[in-house]
Every structure is written in structure tokens, then in C-alpha cells.
One Martini backbone bead per residue (centre of mass of N, CA, C, O) as a GRO file, in nm:
protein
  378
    1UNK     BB    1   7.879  -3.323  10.629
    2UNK     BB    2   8.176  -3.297  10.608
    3UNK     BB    3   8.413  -3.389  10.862
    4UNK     BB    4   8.640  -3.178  10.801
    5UNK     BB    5   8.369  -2.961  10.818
    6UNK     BB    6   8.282  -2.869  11.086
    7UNK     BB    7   8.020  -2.621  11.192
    8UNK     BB    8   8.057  -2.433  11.460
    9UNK     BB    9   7.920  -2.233  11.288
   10UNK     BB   10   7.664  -2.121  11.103
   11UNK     BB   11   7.547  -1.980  10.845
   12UNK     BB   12   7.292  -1.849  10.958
   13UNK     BB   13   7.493  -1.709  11.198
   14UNK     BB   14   7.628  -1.549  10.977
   15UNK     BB   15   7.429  -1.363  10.860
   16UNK     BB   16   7.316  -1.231  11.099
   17UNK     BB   17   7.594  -1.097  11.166
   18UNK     BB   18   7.621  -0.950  10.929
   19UNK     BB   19   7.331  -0.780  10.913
   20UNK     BB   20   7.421  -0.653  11.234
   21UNK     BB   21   7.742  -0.610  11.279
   22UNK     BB   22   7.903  -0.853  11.361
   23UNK     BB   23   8.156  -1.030  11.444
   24UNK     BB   24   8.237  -1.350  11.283
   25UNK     BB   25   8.441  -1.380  11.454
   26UNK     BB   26   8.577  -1.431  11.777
   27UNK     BB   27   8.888  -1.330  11.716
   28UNK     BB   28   8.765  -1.028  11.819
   29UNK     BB   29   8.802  -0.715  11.967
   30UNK     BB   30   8.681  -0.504  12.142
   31UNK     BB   31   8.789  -0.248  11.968
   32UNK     BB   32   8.653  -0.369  11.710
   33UNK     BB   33   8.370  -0.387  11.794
   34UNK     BB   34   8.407  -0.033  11.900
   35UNK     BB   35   8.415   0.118  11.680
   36UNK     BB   36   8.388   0.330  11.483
   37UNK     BB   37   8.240   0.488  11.253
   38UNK     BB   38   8.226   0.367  10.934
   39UNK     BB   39   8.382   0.447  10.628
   40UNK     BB   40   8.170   0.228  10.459
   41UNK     BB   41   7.833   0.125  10.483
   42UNK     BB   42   7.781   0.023  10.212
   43UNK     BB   43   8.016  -0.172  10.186
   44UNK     BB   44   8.032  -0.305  10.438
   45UNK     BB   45   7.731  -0.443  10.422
   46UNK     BB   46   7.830  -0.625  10.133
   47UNK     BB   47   8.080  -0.754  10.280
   48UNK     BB   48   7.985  -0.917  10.477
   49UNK     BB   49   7.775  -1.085  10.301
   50UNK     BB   50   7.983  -1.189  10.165
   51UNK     BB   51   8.125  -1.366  10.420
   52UNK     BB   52   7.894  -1.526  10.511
   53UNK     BB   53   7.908  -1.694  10.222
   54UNK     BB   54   8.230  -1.776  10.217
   55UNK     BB   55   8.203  -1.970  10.507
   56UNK     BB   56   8.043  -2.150  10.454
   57UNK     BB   57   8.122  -2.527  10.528
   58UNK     BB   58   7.928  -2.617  10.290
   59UNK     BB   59   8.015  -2.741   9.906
   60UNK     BB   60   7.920  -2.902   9.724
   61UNK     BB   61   7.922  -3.050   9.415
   62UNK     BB   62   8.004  -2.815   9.109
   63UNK     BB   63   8.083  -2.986   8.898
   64UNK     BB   64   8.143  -3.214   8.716
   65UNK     BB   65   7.961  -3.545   8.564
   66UNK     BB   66   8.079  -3.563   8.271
   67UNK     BB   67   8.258  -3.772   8.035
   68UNK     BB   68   8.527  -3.894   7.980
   69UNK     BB   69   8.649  -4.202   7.943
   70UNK     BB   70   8.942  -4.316   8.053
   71UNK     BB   71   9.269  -4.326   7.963
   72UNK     BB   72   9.552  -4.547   7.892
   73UNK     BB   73   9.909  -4.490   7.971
   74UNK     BB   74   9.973  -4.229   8.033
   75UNK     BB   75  10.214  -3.938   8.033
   76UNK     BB   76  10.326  -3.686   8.258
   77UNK     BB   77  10.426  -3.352   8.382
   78UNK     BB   78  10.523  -3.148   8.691
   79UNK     BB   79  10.611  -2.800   8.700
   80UNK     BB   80  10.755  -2.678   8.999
   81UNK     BB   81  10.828  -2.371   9.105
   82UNK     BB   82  10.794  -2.491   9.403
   83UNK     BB   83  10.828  -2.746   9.663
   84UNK     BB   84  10.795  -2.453   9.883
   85UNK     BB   85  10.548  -2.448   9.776
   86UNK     BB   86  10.272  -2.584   9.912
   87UNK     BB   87  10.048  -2.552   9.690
   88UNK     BB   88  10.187  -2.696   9.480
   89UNK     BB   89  10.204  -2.929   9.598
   90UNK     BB   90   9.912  -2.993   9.650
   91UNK     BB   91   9.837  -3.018   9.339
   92UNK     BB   92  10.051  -3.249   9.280
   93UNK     BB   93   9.969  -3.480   9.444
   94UNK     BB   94   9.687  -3.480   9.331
   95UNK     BB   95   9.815  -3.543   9.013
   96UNK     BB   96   9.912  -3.880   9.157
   97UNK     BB   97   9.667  -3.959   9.244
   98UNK     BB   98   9.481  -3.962   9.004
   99UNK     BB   99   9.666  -4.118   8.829
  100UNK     BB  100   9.671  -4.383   8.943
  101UNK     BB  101   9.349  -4.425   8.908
  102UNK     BB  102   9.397  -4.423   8.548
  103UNK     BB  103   9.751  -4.488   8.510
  104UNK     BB  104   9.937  -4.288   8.509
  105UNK     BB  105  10.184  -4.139   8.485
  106UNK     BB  106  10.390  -3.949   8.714
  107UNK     BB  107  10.580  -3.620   8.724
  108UNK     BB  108  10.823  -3.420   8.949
  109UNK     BB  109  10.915  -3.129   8.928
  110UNK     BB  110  11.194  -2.910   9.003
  111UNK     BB  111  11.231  -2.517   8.952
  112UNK     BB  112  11.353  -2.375   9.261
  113UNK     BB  113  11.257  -2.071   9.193
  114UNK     BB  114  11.383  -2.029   8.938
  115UNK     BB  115  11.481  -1.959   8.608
  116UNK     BB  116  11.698  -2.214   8.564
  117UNK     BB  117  11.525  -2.436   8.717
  118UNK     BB  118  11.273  -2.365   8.482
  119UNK     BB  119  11.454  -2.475   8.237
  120UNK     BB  120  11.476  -2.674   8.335
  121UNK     BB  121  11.265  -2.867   8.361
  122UNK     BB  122  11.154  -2.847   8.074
  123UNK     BB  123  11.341  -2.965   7.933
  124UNK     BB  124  11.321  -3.242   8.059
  125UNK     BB  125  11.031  -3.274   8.018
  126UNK     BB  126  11.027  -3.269   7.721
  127UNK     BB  127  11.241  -3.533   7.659
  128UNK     BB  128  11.042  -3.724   7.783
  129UNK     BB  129  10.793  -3.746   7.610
  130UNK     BB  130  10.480  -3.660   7.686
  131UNK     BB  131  10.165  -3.595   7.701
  132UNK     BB  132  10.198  -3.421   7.924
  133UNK     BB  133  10.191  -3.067   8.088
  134UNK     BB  134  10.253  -2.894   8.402
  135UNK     BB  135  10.212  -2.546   8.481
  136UNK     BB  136  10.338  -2.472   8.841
  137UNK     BB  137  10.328  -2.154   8.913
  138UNK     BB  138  10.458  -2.020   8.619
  139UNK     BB  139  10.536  -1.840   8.381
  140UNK     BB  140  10.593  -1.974   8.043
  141UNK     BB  141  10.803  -1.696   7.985
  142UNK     BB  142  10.974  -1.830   8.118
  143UNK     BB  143  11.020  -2.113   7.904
  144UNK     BB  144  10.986  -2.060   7.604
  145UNK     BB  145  11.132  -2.244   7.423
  146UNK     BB  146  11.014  -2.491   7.528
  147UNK     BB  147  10.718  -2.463   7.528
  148UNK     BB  148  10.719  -2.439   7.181
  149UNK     BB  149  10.807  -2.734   7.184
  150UNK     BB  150  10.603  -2.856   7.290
  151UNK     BB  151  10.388  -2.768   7.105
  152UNK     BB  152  10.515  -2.893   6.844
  153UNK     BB  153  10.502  -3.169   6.994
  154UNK     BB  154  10.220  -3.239   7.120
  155UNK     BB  155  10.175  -3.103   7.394
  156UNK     BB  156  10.004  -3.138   7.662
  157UNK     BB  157   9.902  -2.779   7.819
  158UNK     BB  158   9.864  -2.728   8.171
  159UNK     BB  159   9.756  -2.488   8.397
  160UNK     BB  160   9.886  -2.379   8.753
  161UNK     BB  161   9.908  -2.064   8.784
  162UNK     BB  162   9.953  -1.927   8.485
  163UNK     BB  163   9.736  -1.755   8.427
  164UNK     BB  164   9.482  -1.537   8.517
  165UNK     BB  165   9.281  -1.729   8.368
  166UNK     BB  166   9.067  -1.958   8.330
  167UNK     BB  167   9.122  -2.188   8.122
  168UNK     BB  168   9.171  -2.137   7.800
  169UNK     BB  169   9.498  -2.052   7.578
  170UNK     BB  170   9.645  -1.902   7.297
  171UNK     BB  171   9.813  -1.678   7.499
  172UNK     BB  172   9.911  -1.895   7.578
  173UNK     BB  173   9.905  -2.274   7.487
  174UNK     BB  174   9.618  -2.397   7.646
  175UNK     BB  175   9.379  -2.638   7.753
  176UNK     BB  176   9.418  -2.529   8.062
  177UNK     BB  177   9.328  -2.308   8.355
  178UNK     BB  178   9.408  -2.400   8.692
  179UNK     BB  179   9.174  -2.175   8.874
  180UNK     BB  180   9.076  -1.931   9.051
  181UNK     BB  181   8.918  -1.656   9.070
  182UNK     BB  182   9.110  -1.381   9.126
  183UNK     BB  183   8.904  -1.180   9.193
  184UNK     BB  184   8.717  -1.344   9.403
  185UNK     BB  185   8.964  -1.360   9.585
  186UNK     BB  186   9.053  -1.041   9.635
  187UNK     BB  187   8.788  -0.958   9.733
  188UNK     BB  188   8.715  -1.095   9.971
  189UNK     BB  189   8.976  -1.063  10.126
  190UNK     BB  190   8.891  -0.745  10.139
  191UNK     BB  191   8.612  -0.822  10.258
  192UNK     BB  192   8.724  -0.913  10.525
  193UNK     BB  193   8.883  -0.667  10.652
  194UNK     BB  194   8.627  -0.481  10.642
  195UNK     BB  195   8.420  -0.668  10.783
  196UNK     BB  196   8.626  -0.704  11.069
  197UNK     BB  197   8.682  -0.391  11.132
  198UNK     BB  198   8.440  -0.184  11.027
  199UNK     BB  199   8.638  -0.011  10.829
  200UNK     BB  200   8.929   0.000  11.010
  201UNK     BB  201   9.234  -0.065  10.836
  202UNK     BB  202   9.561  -0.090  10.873
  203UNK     BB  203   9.744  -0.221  10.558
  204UNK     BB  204   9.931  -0.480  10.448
  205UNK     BB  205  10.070  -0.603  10.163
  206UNK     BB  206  10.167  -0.934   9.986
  207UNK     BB  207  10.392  -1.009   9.709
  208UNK     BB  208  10.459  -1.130   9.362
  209UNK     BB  209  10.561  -0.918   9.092
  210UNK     BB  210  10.691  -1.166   8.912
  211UNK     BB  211  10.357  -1.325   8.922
  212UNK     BB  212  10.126  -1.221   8.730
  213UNK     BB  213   9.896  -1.366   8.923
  214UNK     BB  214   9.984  -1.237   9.218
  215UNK     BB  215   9.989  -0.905   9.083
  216UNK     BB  216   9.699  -0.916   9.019
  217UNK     BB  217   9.603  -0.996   9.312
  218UNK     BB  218   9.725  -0.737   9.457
  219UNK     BB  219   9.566  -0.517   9.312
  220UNK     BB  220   9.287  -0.618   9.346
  221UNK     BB  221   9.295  -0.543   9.645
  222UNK     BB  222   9.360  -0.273   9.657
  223UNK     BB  223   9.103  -0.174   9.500
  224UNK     BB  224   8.890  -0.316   9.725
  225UNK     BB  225   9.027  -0.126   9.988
  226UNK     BB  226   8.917   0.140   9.842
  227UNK     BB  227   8.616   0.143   9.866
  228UNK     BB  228   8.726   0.208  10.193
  229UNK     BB  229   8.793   0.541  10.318
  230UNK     BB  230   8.853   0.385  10.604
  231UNK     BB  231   9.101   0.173  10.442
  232UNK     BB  232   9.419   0.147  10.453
  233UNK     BB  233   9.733   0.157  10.277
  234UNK     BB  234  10.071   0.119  10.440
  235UNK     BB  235  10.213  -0.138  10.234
  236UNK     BB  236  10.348  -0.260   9.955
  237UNK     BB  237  10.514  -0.579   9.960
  238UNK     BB  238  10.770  -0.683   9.787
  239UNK     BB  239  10.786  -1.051   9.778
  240UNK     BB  240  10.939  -1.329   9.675
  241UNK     BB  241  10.895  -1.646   9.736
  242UNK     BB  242  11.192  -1.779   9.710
  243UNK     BB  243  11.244  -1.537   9.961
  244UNK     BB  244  11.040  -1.534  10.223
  245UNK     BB  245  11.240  -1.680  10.447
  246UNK     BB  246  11.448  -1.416  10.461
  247UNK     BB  247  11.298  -1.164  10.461
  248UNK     BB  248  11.040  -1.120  10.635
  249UNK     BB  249  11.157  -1.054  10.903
  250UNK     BB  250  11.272  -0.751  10.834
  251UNK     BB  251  11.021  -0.628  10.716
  252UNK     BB  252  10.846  -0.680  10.964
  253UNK     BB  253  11.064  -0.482  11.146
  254UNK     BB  254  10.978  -0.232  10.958
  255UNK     BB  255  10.692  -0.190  10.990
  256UNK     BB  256  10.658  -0.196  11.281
  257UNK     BB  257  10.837   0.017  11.301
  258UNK     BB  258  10.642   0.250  11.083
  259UNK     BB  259  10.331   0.187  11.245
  260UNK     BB  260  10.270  -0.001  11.436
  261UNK     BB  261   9.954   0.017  11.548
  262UNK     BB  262   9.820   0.047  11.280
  263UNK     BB  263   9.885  -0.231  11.227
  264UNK     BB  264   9.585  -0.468  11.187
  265UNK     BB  265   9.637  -0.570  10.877
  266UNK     BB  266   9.652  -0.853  10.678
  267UNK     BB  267   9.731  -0.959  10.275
  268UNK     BB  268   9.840  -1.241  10.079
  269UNK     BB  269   9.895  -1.448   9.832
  270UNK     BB  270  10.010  -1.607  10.043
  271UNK     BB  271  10.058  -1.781  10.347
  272UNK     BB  272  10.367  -1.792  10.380
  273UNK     BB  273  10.437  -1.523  10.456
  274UNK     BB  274  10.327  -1.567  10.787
  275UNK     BB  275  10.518  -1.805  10.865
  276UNK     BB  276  10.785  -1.616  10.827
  277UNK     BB  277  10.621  -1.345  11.023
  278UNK     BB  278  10.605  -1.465  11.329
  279UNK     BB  279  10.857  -1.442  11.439
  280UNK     BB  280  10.876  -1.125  11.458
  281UNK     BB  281  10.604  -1.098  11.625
  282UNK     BB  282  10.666  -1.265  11.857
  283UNK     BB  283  10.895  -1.045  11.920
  284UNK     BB  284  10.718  -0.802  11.947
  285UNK     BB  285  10.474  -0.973  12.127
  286UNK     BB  286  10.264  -1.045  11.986
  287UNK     BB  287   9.951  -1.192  11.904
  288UNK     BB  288   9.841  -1.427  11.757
  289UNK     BB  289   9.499  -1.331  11.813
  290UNK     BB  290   9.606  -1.060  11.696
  291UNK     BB  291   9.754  -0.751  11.606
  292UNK     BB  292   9.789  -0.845  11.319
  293UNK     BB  293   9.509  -0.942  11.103
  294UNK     BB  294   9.540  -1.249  10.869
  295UNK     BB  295   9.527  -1.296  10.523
  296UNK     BB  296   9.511  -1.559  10.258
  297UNK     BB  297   9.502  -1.570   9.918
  298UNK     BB  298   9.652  -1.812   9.912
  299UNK     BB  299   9.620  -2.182   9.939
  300UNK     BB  300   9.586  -2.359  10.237
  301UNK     BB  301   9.730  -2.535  10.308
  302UNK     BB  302   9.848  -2.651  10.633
  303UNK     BB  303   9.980  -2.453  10.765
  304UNK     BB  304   9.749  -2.236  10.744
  305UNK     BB  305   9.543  -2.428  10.892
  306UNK     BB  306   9.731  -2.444  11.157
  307UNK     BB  307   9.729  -2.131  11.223
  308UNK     BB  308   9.410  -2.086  11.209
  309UNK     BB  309   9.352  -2.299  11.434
  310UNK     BB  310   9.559  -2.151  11.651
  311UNK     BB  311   9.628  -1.883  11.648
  312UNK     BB  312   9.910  -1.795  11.446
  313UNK     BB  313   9.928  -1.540  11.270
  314UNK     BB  314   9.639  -1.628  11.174
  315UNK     BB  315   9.266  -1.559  11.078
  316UNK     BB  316   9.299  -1.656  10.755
  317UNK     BB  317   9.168  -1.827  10.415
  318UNK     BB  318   9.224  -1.863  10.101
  319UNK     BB  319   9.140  -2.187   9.983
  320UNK     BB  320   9.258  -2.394   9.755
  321UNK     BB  321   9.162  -2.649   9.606
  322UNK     BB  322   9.431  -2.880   9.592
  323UNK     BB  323   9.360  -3.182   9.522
  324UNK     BB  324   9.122  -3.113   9.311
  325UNK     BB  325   9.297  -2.937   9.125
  326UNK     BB  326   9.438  -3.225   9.025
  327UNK     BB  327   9.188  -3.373   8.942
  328UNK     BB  328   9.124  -3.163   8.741
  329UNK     BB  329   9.349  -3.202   8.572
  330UNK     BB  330   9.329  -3.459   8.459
  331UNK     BB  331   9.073  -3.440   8.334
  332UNK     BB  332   9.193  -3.250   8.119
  333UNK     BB  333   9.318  -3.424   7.966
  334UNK     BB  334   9.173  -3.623   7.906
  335UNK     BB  335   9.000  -3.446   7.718
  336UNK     BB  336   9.237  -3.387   7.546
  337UNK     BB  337   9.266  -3.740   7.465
  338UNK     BB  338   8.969  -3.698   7.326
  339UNK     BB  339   8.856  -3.424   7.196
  340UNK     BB  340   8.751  -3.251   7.413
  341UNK     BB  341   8.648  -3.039   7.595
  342UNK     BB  342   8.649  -2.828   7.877
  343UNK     BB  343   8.499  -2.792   8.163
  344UNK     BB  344   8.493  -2.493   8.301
  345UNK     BB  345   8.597  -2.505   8.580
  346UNK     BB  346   8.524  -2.358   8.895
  347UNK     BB  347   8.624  -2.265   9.203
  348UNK     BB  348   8.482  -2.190   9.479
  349UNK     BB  349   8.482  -1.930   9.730
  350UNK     BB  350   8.642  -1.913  10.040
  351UNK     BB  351   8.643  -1.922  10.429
  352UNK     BB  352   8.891  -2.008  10.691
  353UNK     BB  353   8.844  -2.085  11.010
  354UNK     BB  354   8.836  -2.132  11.337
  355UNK     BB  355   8.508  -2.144  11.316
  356UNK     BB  356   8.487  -2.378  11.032
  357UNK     BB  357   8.687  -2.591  10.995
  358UNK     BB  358   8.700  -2.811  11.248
  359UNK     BB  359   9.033  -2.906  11.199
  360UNK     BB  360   9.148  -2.871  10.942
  361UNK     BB  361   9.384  -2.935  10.636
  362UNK     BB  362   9.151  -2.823  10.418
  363UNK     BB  363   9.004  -2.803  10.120
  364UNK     BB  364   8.685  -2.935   9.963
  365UNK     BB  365   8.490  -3.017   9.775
  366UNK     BB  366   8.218  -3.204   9.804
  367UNK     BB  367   8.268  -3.534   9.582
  368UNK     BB  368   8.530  -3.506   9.371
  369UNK     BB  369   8.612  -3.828   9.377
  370UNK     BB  370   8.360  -3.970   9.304
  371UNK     BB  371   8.255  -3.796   9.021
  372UNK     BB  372   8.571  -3.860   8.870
  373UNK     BB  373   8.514  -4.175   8.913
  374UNK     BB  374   8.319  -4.172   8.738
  375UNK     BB  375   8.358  -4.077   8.483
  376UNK     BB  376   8.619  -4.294   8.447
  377UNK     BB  377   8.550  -4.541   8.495
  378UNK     BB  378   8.632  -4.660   8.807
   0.00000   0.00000   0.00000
């Protein structure tokens, strides 16, 4: 078992807990523990079963493990949707990490989550002639006229949550979008609501409508939470990521006066939205280890499992193994330098709470650093 990922909890205790209807959190209470016979029996009992299997603490690496000698000397640009999204720079960082292993220049722009700093850094990430760009965050039809002169200027542009889909795409054209299937982290958080209320629960959902990628991972949530005719959606509430520092106190204080009481979790596409909304829950006196009961489909940064080991108004994370997915783009350059097609990989879903992470400050599939130096030979 790697070390930052020691488990408080085994999965084996966890399927029991999953199969007999007990709840696998510890901070769960007793009136949730004692609630009303749950409203969706069938997909409750689905859910525990997903829920004690994507909590498990061990991952080893199910990646590549074969591919092209890395190829020396290239040059790349990271372009950040916002370096104050903890998710985006965790994964710049991972490829300035990768790329120093392979001989790689790597720089990261910063698009200041506007429209016009996102036009500025294509522009400039352009002009410096790279071998390669990372659309880091956010939709390439942000800066479609840059977009268009990278694909005619041959230059290999790959995305992390550039697109819904991981894998190539045709419209835009890359050589491949580095992100965990939204489905499966979608499903997953709303079957942790379902699972952890006993099927009773009334949810708060928060997103990003500007972020394709966003706005359908919060859709389908909602889709997924409508399968348990006990768990209610009491507001879908639309804050933009670059807006989410200023808002979100007013939007919580809102919420709190429209629902009080009702309000018993919540959901959001990003972390960092409860960073944002603990000031007010504490202000209303909230116990950062109470209801309502959070959970972040994403994207795991270190201050998420900050909150979620300390019990502080986060009581889960669907972590993107962020460091792992920088050390991916770099591999899919690699392959895409070399006439290679793309690994196909996909990271699976996890579930980390304060009972599983072990005080850990991140997630990543076990031996992913090792595996992709043995490939580069390195």
C-alpha cells in the first residue's frame, strides 16, 4: 500500500458496511444512521456497493506500460484556464515535473479565467512556436481563430478537461483530452449522497454552465440523484469557477435562508467551491463535521483533502489523480512526436474521505512515476 494512502478503513470492511446498510463514513449521524425506510431500496443497495468500491484505498497502476523511447528536446506550453483552480495547476505542475524527466522545455501561461486572458495566452502559447499546447481547462472554442492557426501550424495540441470525452477528438482537433470518464465521477458523487443519507437526502448541486465539461458533470449528477425518489434537488446553482471566491459566501447565506434545515448535502464540480462557502456555513454556525454533508466531483486538489481530512465543511472528494494526468499529457505528446497513436488510458474513480486518505494531500494510481520511466527510458 503506498504510504500517503494508508487505509484507516479496508475495502473488505467497507463492502460489508456497503452490503448491510451501515454507513461507511464515521462522521455520519446518528439521526442519519436512524433515518425513515430509504426512498429508492433498489438503487440504495447499488449505490452502498458502488460507493465501498470506489472508497477502496489501494490502486495499483492500470496504465500504460509500454510505448515509445521519449524523444529530447521538445518544447510544449500549458495553457491555464486559471492557475487560481487548484485541479488546473495541479496538473501543470505534473507536466513541468514529466517534462523536465524527458529533456523538455515546458511553460505555463496563465488565461486568468477571463475570455480575453484566454485569447491572450493562445495567442502568445502561438506564437512562441511550440511543439506542442495544453488546453488546461477549458473549451478550445474559447480562442477558436488561435486554435485553428496551432492545427494549421502542425502543432500537436492536447486537452485536460478540454472536452466531455476523454481520448482524440475530430471537433476540436486533438491528439487527445487527458480527463477521467464524467459519467463515472457524475454517477459516482450522487451515488456517495445517495448512499451516505440512506436515500434521504436533500442537495444543494453547484456548477460551472460557462464549462462544457462542468455543466454536463453537473447535469449528470442531477440525472443521477433523480434515480432515488427520496433524494430531492432543493437548488442547482450556477457559479462560474472565476467568480466562485466572491460569490459564493452571499449565494450559501442564501441557500441557508431559503432551505435551513432541508439542506443536508451538497454536491459540486470543483472542490473549491466549499473552500469558498465554509466562511458562511460557519457563520451560521454549521459544524464544519455536520450537515450539510459535501462532496467535490473533482478535483481533489491538496486543499480538498485538506478540508475532508480535517472535517471542515468537505466530508468527500472525487479526486482527478492530478499530478498523474500532467505525467499523462506529457506521455500522449511523446506518442503523438513519434507517430504513435494515444495510450487510451482512462483514470479510474475514486472516493477519499477522512476514514480512507490516510492524511494524504492528494491521490494517484500506485507506481504511475515508475511505469512511465520505464517507458521513456529513462
Amino acid at each position: 500500500m503506498h504510504p500517503t494512502r494508508k487505509a484507516v478503513v479496508s475495502a473488505a470492511a467497507l463492502l460489508v458496511m456497503a452490503v448491510s446498510g451501515c454507513d461507511s463514513d464515521a462522521g455520519a449521524t446518528a439521526a442519519h444512521k436512524d433515518s425513515a425506510k430509504p426512498g429508492c431500496p433498489a438503487t440504495l443497495s447499488r449505490a452502498k456497493q458502488a460507493v465501498a468500491k470506489a472508497e477502496e484505498a489501494n490502486a495499483p497502476w492500470r496504465g500504460p506500460t509500454t510505448g515509445p523511447k521519449a524523444v529530447r528536446g521538445k518544447t510544449i506550453v500549458f495553457i491555464a484556464q486559471t492557475l487560481t483552480n487548484p485541479g488546473v495547476a495541479g496538473v501543470a505542475q505534473g507536466v513541468q515535473e514529466a517534462a523536465k524527466i524527458v529533456g523538455w522545455h515546458a511553460r505555463t501561461l496563465n488565461g486568468k479565467g477571463t475570455p480575453d486572458g484566454i485569447r491572450a495566452a493562445f495567442k502568445q502559447a502561438v506564437g512562441l512556436k511550440p511543439d506542442g499546447i495544453v488546453i488546461g481547462g477549458f473549451d478550445p472554442a474559447a480562442a477558436a481563430e488561435s486554435f485553428k492557426e496551432a492545427n494549421k501550424a502542425g502543432i500537436e495540441l492536447i486537452g485536460w478537461h478540454a472536452t466531455a470525452v476523454p481520448g482524440p477528438s475530430d471537433d476540436p482537433r486533438l491528439f487527445s483530452n487527458v480527463t477521467s470518464r464524467v459519467e463515472d465521477v457524475a454517477k459516482i458523487s450522487a451515488d456517495w449522497i445517495i448512499a451516505r443519507s440512506n436515500g434521504r437526502a436533500g442537495v444543494v448541486l453547484f456548477t460551472d454552465a460557462s464549462v462544457p465539461f462542468a455543466k454536463r458533470k453537473s447535469d449528470l449528477i442531477k440525472k443521477e440523484l433523480a434515480t432515488c425518489s427520496g433524494t430531492k434537488l432543493l437548488s442547482y446553482t450556477n457559479i462560474p469557477i472565476p467568480q466562485a471566491n466572491r460569490r459564493s459566501i452571499g449565494e450559501v447565506r442564501s441557500l441557508l435562508s431559503r432551505f435551513g434545515r432541508k439542506w443536508t448535502y451538497s454536491a459540486a464540480i470543483n472542490d473549491l467551491y466549499f473552500g469558498h462557502a465554509a466562511p458562511a456555513l460557519r457563520a451560521a454556525g454549521k459544524d464544519g463535521a455536520g450537515a450539510p454533508f459535501n462532496i467535490g466531483a473533482g478535483d481533489g486538489d491538496p486543499s480538498a483533502f485538506g478540508r475532508v481530512n480535517g472535517k471542515e465543511f468537505q466530508t468527500a472528494t472525487v479526486p482527478e489523480p492530478l499530478s498523474e494526468q500532467g505525467w499523462q499529457i506529457v506521455d500522449e505528446f511523446n506518442r503523438a512526436f513519434t507517430g504513435a497513436p494515444d495510450s487510451g488510458y482512462v483514470a479510474p474513480v475514486h472516493i477519499a474521505t477522512a476514514a480512507n486518505s490516510g492524511g494524504a494531500l492528494s491521490w494517484d494510481s500506485e507506481g504511475y512515476r515508475q511505469a512511465y520511466r520505464k517507458i521513456w527510458g529513462d
